[in-house]
C-alpha atoms as an extended CHARMM CRD file, in Angstrom:
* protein
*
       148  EXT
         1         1  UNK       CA            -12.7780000000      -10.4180000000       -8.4370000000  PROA      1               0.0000000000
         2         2  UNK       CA            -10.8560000000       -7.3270000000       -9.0820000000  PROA      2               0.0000000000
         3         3  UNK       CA             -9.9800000000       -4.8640000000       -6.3810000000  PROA      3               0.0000000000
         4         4  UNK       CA            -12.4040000000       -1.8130000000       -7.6540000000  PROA      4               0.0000000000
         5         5  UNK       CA            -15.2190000000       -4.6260000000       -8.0760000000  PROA      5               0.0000000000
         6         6  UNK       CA            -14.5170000000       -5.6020000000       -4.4680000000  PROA      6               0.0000000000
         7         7  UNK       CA            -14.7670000000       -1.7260000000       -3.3380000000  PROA      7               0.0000000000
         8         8  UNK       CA            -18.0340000000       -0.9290000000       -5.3190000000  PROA      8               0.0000000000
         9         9  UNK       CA            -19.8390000000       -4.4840000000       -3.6760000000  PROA      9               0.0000000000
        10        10  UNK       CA            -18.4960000000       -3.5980000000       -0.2260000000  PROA      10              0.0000000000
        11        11  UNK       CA            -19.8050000000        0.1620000000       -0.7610000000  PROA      11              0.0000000000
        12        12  UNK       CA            -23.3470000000       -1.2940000000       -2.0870000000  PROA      12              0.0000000000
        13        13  UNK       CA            -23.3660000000       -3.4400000000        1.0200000000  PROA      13              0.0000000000
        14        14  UNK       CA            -22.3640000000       -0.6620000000        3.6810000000  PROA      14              0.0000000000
        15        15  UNK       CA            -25.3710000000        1.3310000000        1.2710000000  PROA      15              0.0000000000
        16        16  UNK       CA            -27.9190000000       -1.5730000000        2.7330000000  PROA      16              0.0000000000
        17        17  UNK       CA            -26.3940000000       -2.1730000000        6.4230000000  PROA      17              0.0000000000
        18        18  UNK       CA            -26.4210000000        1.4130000000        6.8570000000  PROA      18              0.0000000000
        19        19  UNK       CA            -22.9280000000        1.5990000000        7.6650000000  PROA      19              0.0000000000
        20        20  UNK       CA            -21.6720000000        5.3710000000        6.9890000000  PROA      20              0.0000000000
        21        21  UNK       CA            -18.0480000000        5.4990000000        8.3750000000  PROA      21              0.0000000000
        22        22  UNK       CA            -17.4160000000        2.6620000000        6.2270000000  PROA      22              0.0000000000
        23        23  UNK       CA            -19.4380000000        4.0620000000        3.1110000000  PROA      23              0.0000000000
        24        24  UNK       CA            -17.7660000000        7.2910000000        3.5590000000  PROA      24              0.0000000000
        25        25  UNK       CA            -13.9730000000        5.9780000000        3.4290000000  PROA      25              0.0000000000
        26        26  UNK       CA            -14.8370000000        3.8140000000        0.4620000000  PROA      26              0.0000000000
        27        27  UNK       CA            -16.4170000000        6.7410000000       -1.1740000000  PROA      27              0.0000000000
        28        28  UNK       CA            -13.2520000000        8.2510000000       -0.5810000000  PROA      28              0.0000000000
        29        29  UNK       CA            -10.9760000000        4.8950000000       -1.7710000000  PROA      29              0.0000000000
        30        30  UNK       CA            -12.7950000000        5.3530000000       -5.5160000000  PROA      30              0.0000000000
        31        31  UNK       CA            -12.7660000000        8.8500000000       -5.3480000000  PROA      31              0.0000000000
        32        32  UNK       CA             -8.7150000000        8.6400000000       -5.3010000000  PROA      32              0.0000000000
        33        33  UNK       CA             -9.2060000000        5.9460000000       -8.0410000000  PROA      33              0.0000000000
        34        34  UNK       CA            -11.2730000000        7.7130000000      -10.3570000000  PROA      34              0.0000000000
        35        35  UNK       CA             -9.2440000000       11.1110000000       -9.7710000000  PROA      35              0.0000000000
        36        36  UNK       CA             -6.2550000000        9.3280000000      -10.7580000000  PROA      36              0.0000000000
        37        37  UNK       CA             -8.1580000000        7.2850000000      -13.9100000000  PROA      37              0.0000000000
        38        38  UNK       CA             -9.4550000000       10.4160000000      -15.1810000000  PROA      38              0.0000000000
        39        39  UNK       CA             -6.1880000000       12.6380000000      -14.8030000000  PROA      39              0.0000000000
        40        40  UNK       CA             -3.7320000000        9.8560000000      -16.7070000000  PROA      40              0.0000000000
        41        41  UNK       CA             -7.0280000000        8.3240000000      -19.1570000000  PROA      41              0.0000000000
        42        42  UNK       CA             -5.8590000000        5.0480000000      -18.0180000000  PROA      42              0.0000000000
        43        43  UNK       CA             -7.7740000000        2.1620000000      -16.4380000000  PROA      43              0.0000000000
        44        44  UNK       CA             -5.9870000000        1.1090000000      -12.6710000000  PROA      44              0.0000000000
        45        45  UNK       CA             -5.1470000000       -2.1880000000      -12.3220000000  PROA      45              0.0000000000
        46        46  UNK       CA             -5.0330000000       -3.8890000000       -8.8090000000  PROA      46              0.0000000000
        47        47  UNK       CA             -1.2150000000       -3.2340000000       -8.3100000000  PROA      47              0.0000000000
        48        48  UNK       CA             -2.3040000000        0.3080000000       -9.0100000000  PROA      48              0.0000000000
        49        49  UNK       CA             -5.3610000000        0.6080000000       -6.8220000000  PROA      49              0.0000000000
        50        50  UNK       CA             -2.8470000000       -0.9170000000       -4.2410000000  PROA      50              0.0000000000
        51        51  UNK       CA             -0.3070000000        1.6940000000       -4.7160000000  PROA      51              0.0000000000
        52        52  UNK       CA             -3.0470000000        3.9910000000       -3.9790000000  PROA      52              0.0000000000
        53        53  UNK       CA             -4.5270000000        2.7010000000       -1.0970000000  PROA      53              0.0000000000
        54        54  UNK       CA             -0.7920000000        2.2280000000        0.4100000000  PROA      54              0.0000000000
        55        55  UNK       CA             -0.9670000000        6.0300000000       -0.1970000000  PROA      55              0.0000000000
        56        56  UNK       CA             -3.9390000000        6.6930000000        1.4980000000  PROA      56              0.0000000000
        57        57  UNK       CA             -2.2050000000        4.9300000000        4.4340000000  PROA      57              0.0000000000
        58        58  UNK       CA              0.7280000000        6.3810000000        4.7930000000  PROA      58              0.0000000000
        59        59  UNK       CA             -1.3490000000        9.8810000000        4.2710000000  PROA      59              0.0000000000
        60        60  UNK       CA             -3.2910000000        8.9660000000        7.8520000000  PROA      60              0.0000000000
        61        61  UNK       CA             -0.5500000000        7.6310000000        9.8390000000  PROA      61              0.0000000000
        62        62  UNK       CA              1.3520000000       10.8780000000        9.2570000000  PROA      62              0.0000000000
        63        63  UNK       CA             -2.0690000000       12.8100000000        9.8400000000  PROA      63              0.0000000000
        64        64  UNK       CA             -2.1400000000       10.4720000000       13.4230000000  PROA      64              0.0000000000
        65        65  UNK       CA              1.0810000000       11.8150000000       14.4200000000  PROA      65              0.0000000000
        66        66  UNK       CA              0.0820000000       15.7050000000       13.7610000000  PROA      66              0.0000000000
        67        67  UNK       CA             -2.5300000000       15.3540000000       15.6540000000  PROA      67              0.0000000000
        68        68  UNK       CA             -1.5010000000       13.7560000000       18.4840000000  PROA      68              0.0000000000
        69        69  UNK       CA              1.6910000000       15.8560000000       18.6840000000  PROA      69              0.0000000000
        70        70  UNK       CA             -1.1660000000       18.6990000000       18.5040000000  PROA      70              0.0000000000
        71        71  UNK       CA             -2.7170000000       17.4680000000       21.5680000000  PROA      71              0.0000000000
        72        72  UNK       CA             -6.0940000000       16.6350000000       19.0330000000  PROA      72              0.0000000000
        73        73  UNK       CA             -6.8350000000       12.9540000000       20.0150000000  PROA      73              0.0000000000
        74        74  UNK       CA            -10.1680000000       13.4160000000       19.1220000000  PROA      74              0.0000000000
        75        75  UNK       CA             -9.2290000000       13.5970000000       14.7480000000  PROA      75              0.0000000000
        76        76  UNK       CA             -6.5350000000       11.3840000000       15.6410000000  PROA      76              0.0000000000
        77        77  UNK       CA             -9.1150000000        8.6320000000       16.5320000000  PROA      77              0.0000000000
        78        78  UNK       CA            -11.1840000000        9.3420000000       13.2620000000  PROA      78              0.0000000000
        79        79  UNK       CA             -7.6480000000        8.9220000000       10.8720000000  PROA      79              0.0000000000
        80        80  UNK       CA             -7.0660000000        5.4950000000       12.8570000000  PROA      80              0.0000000000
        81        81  UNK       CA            -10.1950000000        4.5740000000       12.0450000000  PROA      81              0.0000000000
        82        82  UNK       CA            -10.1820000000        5.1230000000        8.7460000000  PROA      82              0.0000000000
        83        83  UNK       CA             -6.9790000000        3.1540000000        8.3460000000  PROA      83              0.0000000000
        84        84  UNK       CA             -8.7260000000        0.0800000000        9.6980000000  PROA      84              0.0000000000
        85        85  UNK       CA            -11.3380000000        0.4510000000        6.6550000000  PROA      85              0.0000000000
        86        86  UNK       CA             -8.7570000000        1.0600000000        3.9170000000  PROA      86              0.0000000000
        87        87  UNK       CA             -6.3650000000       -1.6200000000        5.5170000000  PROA      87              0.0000000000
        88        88  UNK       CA             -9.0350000000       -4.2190000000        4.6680000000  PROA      88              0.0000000000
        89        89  UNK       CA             -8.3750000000       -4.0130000000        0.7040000000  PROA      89              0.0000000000
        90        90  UNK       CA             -4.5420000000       -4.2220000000        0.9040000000  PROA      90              0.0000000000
        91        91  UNK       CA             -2.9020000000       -7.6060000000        0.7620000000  PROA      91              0.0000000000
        92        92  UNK       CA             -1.0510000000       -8.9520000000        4.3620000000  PROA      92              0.0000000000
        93        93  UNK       CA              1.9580000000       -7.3530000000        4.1760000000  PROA      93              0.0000000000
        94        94  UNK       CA              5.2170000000      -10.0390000000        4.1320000000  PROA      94              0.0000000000
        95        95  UNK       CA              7.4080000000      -10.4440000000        7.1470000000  PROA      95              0.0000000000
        96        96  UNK       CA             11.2950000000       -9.9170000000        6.9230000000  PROA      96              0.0000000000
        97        97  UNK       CA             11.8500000000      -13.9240000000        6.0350000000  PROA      97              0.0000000000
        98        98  UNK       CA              9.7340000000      -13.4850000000        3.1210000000  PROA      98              0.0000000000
        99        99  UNK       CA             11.3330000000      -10.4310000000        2.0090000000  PROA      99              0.0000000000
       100       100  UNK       CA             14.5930000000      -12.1310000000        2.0070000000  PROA      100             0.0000000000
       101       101  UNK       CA             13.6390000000      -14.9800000000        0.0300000000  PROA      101             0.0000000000
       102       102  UNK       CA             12.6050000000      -12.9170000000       -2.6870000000  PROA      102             0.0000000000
       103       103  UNK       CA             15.5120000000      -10.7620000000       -2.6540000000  PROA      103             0.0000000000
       104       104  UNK       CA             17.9430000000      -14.1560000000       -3.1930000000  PROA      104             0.0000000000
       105       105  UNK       CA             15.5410000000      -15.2690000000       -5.7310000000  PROA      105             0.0000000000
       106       106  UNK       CA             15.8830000000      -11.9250000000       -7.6800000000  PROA      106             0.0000000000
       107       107  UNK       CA             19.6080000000      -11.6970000000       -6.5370000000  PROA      107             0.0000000000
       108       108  UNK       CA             19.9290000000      -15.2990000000       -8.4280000000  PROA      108             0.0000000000
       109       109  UNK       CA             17.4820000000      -14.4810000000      -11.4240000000  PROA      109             0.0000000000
       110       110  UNK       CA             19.6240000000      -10.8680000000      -11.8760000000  PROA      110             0.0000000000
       111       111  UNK       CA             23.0040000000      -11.9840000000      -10.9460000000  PROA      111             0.0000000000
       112       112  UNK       CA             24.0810000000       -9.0390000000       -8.6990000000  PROA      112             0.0000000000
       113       113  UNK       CA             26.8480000000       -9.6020000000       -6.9450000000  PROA      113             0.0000000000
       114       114  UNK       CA             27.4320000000       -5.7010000000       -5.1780000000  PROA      114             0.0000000000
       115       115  UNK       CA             26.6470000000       -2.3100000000       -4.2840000000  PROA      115             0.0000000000
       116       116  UNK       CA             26.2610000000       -0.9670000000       -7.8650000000  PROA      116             0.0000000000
       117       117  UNK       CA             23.4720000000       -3.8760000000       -8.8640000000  PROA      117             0.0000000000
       118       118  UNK       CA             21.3630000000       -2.5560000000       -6.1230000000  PROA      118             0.0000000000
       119       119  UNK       CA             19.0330000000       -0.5290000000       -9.0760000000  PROA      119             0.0000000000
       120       120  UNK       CA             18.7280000000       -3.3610000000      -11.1850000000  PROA      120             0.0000000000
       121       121  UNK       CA             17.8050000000       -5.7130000000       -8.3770000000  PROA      121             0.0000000000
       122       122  UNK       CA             14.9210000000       -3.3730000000       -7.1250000000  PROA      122             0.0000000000
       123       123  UNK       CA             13.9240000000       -3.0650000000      -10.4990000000  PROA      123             0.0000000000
       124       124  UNK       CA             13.2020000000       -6.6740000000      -10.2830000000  PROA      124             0.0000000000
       125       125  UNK       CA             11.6190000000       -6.4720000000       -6.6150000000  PROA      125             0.0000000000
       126       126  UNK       CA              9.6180000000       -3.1610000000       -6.6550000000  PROA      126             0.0000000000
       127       127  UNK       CA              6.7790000000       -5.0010000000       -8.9120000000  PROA      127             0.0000000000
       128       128  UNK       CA              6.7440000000       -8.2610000000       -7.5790000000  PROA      128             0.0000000000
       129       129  UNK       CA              6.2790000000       -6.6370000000       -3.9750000000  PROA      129             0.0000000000
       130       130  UNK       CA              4.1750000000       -3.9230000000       -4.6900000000  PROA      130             0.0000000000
       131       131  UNK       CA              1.7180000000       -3.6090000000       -1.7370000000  PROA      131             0.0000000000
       132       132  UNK       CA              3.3380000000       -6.8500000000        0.0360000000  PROA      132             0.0000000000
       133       133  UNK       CA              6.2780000000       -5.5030000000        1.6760000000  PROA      133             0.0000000000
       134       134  UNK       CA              7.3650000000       -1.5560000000        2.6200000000  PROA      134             0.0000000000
       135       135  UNK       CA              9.6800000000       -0.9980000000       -0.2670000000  PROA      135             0.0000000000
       136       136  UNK       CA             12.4470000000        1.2200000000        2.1950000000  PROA      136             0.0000000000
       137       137  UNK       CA             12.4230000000       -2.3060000000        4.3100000000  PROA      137             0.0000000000
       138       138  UNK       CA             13.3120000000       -4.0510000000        1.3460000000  PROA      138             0.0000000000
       139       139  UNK       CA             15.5700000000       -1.6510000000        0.0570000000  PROA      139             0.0000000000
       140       140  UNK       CA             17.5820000000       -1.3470000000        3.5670000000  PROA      140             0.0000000000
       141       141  UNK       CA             17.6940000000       -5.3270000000        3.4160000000  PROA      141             0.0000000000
       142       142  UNK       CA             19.0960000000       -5.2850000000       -0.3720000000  PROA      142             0.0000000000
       143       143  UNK       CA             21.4540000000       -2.8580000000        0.8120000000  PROA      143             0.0000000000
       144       144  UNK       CA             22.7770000000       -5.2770000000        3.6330000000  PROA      144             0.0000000000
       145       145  UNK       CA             22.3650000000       -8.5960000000        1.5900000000  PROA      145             0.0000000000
       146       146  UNK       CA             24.5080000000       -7.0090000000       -1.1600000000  PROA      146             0.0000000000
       147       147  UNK       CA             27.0010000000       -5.4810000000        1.2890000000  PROA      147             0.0000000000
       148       148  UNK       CA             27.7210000000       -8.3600000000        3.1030000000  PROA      148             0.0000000000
């Protein structure tokens, strides 16, 4: 089942169960899909609705820190919670081992031996951890792997 698919059954089902924080923050979820469907006249994949969603994220968290630095815990609460609804569509993210094994995988698939192969080797990376790993983790780790 596709990732919008998912997001329209769980928004039917928090329809039934009454649920209306979730409802409201999946309304949101296909809003930002749709917006962005309708402004390129492309159909999103599920790497793209990730891409999103990891958007949407990062959006909050930085909204959490505004408001707590602005002494507003109350809309600092509401942003946490809606990053525990959009949270639930995005794959686990990958922990540093896994990160490293597919940077020597790529690193023996692209053959990049230094500094100056870094763009070709996240070239490689950036799709095949899209949504599974924060990409300036993985790019600090290629730059130490191909360092040292």
């Amino acid at each position: 089942m596709s990732l919008k698919q998912r997001l329209t059954d769980d928004m039917k089902a928090a329809m039934k169960s009454g649920d209306k924080h979730s409802l409201g923050v999946i309304r949101l979820i296909n809003a930002a899909i749709k917006q962005r469907e309708v402004d390129e006249r492309i159909e999103l994949d599920d790497t793209a609705v990730i891409a999103i969603l990891d958007k949407m994220i990062k959006q909050r968290r930085d909204s959490v820190t505004q408001y707590t630095a602005g002494a507003r815990e109350d809309l600092a609460a509401i942003e946490r919670e809606e990053i525990v609804v959009i949270e639930r569509y995005v794959p686990a993210k990958m922990d540093e081992a896994g990160i490293t094994a597919a940077i020597d995988a790529a690193i023996a698939e692209t053959g990049a031996a230094g500094p100056a192969d870094m763009g070709k080797l996240m070239a490689v990376l950036k799709p095949k951890l899209a949504g599974q790993a924060d990409m300036g983790q993985v790019s600090t780790l290629v730059k130490q792997r191909l360092a040292g």
